[in-house]
N, C-alpha and C positions, 0 to 999 in steps of 0.2 A: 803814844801816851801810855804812859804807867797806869797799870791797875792794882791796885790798892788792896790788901786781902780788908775783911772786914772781921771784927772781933766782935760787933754788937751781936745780941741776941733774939736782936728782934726779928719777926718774920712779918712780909707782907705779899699783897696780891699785886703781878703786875695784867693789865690789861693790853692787850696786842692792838694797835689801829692796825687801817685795811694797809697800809703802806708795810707794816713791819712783815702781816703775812704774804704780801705778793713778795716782799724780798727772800721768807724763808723758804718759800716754793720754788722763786728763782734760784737760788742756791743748791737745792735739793735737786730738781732739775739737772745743774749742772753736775751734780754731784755723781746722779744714778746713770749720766751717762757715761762717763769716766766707769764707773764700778760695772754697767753692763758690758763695756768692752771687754773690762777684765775677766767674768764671770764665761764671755765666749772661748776664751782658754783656759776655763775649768780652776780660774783663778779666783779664790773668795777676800772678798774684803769688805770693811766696814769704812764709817763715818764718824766721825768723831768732835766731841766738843759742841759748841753753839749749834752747829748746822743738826747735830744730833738729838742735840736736846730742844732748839727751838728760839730761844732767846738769842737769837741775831742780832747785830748791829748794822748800818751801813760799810762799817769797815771789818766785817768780819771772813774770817778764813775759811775755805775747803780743806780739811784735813782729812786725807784717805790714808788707811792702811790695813798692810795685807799682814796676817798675825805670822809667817811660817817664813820660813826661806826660802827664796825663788830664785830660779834662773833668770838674772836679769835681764838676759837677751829674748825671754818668751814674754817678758811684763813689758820691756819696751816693745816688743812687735806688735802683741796686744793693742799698746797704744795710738801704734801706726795705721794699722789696721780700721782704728776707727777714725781715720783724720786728726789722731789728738797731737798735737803740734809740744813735742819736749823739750823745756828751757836748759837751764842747769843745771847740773847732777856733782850730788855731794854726799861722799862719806861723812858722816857724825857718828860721836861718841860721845856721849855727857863725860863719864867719868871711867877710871882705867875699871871697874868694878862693873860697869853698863853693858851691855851689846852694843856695837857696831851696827849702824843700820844706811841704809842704803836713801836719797830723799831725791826725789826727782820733781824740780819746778817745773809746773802747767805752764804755768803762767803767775802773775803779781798775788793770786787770791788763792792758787791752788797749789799743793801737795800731797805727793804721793808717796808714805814712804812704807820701806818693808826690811824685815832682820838680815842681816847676813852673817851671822850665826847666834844661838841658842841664847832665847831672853829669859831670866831669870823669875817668878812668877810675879813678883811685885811689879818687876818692870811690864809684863802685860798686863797685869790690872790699873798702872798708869790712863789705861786707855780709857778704861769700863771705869774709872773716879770720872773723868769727865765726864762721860756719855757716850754711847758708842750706839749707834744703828747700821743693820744691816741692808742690803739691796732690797728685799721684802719691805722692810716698816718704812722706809724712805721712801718706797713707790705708793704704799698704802697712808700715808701719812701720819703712824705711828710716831710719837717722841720718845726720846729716852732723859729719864732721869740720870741727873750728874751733876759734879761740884765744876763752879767757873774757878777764876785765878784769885775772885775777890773771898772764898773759899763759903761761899754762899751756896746752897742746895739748891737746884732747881727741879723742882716738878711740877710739871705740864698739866692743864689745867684747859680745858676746852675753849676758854675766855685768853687765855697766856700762861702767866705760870705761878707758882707761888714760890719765894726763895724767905732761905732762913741759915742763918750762922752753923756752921760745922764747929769752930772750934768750941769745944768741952763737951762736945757729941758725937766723937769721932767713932766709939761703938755702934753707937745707934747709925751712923752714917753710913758703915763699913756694912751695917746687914740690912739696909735701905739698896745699897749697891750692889751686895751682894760678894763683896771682897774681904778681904781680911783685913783687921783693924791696922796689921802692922804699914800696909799702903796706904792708908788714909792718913796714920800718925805725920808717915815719910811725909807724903805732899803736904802738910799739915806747915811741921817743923821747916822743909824750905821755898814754902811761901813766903813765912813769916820773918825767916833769914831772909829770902831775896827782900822783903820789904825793908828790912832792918840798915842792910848792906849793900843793897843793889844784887842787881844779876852778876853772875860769877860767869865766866869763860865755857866754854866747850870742849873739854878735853883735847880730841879731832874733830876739824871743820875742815875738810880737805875737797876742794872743786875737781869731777876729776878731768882730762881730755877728753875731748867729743870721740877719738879713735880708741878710747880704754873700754873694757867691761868695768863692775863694778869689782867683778872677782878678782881679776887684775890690778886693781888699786889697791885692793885687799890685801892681796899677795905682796904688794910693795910695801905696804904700811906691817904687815907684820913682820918680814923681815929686816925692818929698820927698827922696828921700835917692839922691847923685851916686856913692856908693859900689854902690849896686845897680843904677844905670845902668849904671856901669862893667862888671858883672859879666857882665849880659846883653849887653853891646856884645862882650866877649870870648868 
């Protein structure tokens, strides 16, 4: 189902039943295990989106990620190491301008992803416009403030959360987050595109073989295509 960005400006209080918190704890749960395996190979990662911020759904996502480039043969052993069982692994690229990032399925709810070379600053404030917690505030039950897709604020409020309209407060939003306005404008403008248009494509979405690295796939996609040379050359 489509989400909607929202352009009103109103704000309101939402209040959490005992069902919504026993699912953000379950999530979280699954969450800090996954990020303590990683953290046993000196590997830092965060959380991201609903599960970060708090305002879950029944259908909502595990999004991990690790901010830096790693060898992905130590983040998959990581994984092994603690029984975590890896689905499909796919290089993506939003756009020739984006980082290449590396995304490894849990499973149906979960995601793991991480750079496979150097993200540009906006594209890691992408993360922290959501909401992003770390192994700490997730085990301690800490939330983080962040915008959803319906470009609605959320902060955490000991009852649930209070959400309010971003668009024409994209300043004030950007030093609430603590990012620069020019990432907020970005997500801002194509939300409001994807609502307008629809979603647009994936630059690369490439599945890679179970016997590949990711480096390796890497190494194949740049030498085919002058666009991803380009990218890394910048």
């Amino acid at each position: 189902m489509t989400i909607k960005p929202s352009n009103q400006g109103a704000c309101r209080e939402i209040i959490y039943n005992e069902t919504r918190w026993t699912h953000l704890g379950m999530l979280r749960k699954k969450a800090a295990h996954i990020m303590v395996a990683l953290e046993m190979f000196h590997i830092h990662s965060t959380v991201h989106g609903s599960t970060a911020r708090g305002d879950v759904k029944i259908d909502s996502d595990i999004d991990i990620f690790i901010d830096e480039i790693q060898n992905s043969f130590l983040v998959e052993t990581a994984l092994k190491k603690a029984n975590i069982t890896l689905g499909s692994r796919w290089i993506m690229q939003a756009t020739p301008n984006n980082a290449m990032k590396a995304h490894i399925e849990i499973d149906d709810q979960t995601t793991l992803s991480f750079p496979l070379m150097e993200m540009h600053r906006v594209q890691r404030e992408f993360y922290r416009f959501g909401g992003e917690a770390t192994l700490c505030e997730v085990e301690t039950g800490k939330r983080a403030v962040g915008a959803d897709k319906r470009l609605m604020l959320i902060e955490p409020t000991k009852k649930g959360h209070v959400e309010s309209s971003i668009v024409g407060r994209e300043e004030a939003t950007a030093k609430i987050l603590g990012i620069t306005s020019q990432t907020v404008l970005n997500r801002v403008h194509t939300l409001l595109r994807r609502d307008a248009i629809g979603r647009t494509g994936m630059f690369i979405k490439k599945e890679i073989e179970p016997q590949e690295t990711f480096e390796l796939a890497m190494k194949k996609l740049v030498e085919a295509n002058p666009a991803v040379r380009r990218r890394i050359r910048g």
